[in-house]
Steps between C-alpha positions, in 0.01 A plus 500: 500500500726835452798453303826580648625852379865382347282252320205750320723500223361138408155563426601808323756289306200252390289765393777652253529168424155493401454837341780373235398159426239409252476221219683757291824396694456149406456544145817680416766289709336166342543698110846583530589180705407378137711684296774566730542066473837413676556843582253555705680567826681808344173640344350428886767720616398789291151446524545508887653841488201663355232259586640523885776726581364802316123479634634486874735770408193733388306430809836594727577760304153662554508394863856687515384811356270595797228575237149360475528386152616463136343835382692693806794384406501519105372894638932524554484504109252727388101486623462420171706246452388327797127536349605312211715275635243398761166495235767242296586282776155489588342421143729214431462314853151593434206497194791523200700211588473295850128475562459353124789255585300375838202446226679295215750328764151364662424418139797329382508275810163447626314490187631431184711168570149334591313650146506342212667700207162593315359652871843691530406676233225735706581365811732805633247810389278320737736435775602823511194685508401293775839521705535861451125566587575324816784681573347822454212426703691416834696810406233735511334309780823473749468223729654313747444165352718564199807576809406135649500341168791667458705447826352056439634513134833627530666218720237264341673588187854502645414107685326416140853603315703348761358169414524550098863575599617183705267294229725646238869358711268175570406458132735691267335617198859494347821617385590920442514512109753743286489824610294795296736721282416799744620239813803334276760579749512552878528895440242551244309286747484689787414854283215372351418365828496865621309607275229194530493627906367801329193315379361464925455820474578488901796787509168703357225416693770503832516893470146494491422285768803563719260766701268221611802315641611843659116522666506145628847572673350824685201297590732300678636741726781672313514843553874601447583550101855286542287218683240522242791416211651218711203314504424585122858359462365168695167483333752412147663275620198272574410566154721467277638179574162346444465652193843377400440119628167534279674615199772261523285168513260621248764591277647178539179298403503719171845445389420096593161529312594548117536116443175406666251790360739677235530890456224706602432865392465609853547415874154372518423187330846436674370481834152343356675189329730427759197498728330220287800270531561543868211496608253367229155673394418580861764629643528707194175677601583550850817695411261679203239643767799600742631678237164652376378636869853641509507660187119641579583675825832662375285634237246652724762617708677715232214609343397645825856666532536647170086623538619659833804655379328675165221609672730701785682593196280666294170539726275510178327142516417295811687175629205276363523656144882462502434098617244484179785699257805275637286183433416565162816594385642185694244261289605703180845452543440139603363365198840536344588187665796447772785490216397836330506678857814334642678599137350863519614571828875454472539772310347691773688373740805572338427825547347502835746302707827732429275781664463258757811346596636901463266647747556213787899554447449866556264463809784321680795751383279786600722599790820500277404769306254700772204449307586727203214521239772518240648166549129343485429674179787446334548132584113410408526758200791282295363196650150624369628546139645136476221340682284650236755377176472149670115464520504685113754241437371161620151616346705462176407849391815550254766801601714550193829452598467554864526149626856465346627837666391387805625152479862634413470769748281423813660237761275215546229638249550139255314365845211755537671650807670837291295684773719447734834705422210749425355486813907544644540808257214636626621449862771678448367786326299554768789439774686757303236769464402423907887593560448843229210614636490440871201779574310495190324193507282337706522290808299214600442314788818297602280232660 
């Protein structure tokens, strides 16, 4: 049956949909629905601007620039800026931090709460080896049946969390506690919340997949660039407020869940526990081999990506070698368990997502200032330097007496958002030299 043309935009919707969620965005809304306690709504708030808002932003703002991809448009920089920018975004939704995540998420849920606490002991090395062998296999094999297992285990999942959801308004697993010192007030709340939507990793991974959504649009029929950004536009808007509804009722079981199963270290066990009470042993393992299957075939999907995008990069090794590199260092990284990763990645983060949220802002106010190299350079250039004090920073690598300069100094730094009057320096800077130097610099597309 052919799908009515003002109504493509559906399908395409779903598929975003699908491209963004994985366990990973169960984990983190259940952990801070935790410590956020009575506050959770405000932290939800926050959360919801990076873990939604900015993600859909990305893939609009890539959609809006009329250019194929993340590495064309980071090219309005500095070629090699974009490089690096693009190798970055692609190692951490790839073999340095997401891919390990799939592994010890799979873990954490699937495996360990069945094990006794003697077999946990070299239970994961095993696991591991095995999931990431797996995943590298299909990887270097492409087939069509990880695509079907894919396409059956997203809404599987989706139906599978749907029910842990109503179970969890049926049967309450109880009341919000006290809030976390980092949540202790509404305001603090919804910060930290922003910077927990940071943890997805979806703003990331949406400038890197937002030229598959393009693709699927033109496969539709679009032709004209303006027609191709409406239904980019429309694609979001079936996506994000599924992610959001998701978030929301998972974060709610974890704020309810600290009476019945106490604090856990990570979103995990979270999601585990509850599973045991709501469902007993059984339904436990249902939701653990959902979670598993889905875990596996995001793996083997970015795996793939990454392998693709290094070997078109450099051109020294082939695809399959990249698929065997990626793997290993996925496994590697893996055995540091779930908590070591998730804790080693903010401070990457912190550094990554300024870039981020910069580059998208710039992609829409393109036409304001004609496209001026300047104003890109300058505005990623200060946002660059405090991106880069902020992942230093949060990796607790001590600064002397910088922190206390820029506390007094820098608006909104005490929150880790100082790069943001940077980022509006920079903007300026640039406005100004556009205005000084009207035939000296270069022009880029206005599209």
């Amino acid at each position: 049956m052919q799908i009515d043309n003002s109504k493509r935009f559906i399908p395409i919707g779903l598929m975003l949909f699908a491209l963004f969620f994985g366990a990973g965005n169960l984990i983190f809304p259940a952990s801070m629905g935790q410590a956020a306690g009575s506050n959770v709504l405000w932290a939800l708030l926050g959360f919801c601007i990076t873990g939604v808002g900015l993600p859909l932003l990305a893939v609009m703002a890539i959609g809006y620039s009329g250019l194929p991809g993340l590495q064309q448009v980071a090219n309005r920089i500095h070629p090699y800026y974009a490089v690096f920018y693009t190798v970055v975004c692609y190692m951490a939704i790839g073999p340095f931090f997401a891919v390990p995540r799939t592994g010890t998420v799979s873990y954490e849920i699937a495996i360990s709460p069945f094990l006794s606490e003697e077999a946990k002991g070299y239970a994961q090395p095993i696991f591991l080896a095995v999931f990431f062998l797996i995943s590298g296999w299909f990887a270097a094999t492409p087939s069509k049946l990880v695509d079907r297992i894919g396409k059956f285990l997203t809404p599987a999942l989706v139906l599978t969390i749907a029910i842990f959801i109503i179970q969890s308004f049926i049967n309450p697993l109880g009341k919000p506690q006290t809030p976390a010192p980092a949540y202790a007030t509404p305001g603090m709340a919804i910060i930290q919340g922003i910077l927990d939507g940071y943890n997805t990793l979806d703003a990331i991974a949406a400038l890197v997949f937002a030229s598959l959504v393009i693709t699927a649009v033109k496969h539709t029929g679009f032709t004209d660039p303006k027609a191709i950004t409406r239904e980019v536009y429309k694609s979001g808007f079936v996506a994000g407020p599924l992610l959001a509804v998701i978030y929301i009722f998972i974060a709610k079981i974890g704020a309810e869940s600290v009476t019945a199963i106490g604090v856990q270290e990570t979103g995990a066990p979270i999601l585990a526990e509850s599973a045991k009470i709501f469902f007993g042993q059984g339904g436990a393992m249902l939701l653990s081999a959902m979670v598993l299957l889905a875990c596996l075939t995001t793996s083997i999907g970015l795996i793939s990506c990454c392998a693709y995008f290094t070997r078109d990069l450099l051109g020294k090794l082939s695809y399959i070698k990249w698929v065997i590199i990626f793997s290993v260092i996925s496994y590697l990284i893996g055995l540091f368990g779930l908590k070591t990763i998730i804790v080693s990645t903010i401070p990457v983060l912190m550094f990554i997502y300024p870039l981020c949220v910069a580059l998208v802002a710039l992609i829409f106010l393109h036409k304001f200032f004609d496209g001026r190299r300047c104003v890109y350079a300058w505005t990623i250039g200060l946002t660059f330097i405090m991106a880069l004090y902020n992942g230093v920073h949060t990796a607790q690598i001590a600064l002397g007496g910088l922190e206390e300069i820029l506390n007094s100094w820098v608006p909104l730094h005490t929150y880790g958002l100082g790069w943001i009057p940077f980022a509006l320096v920079g903007f300026v800077i640039g406005l100004v030299q556009r205005a000084v130097t009207k035939n000296n610099d270069p022009k880029l597309s206005t599209n």
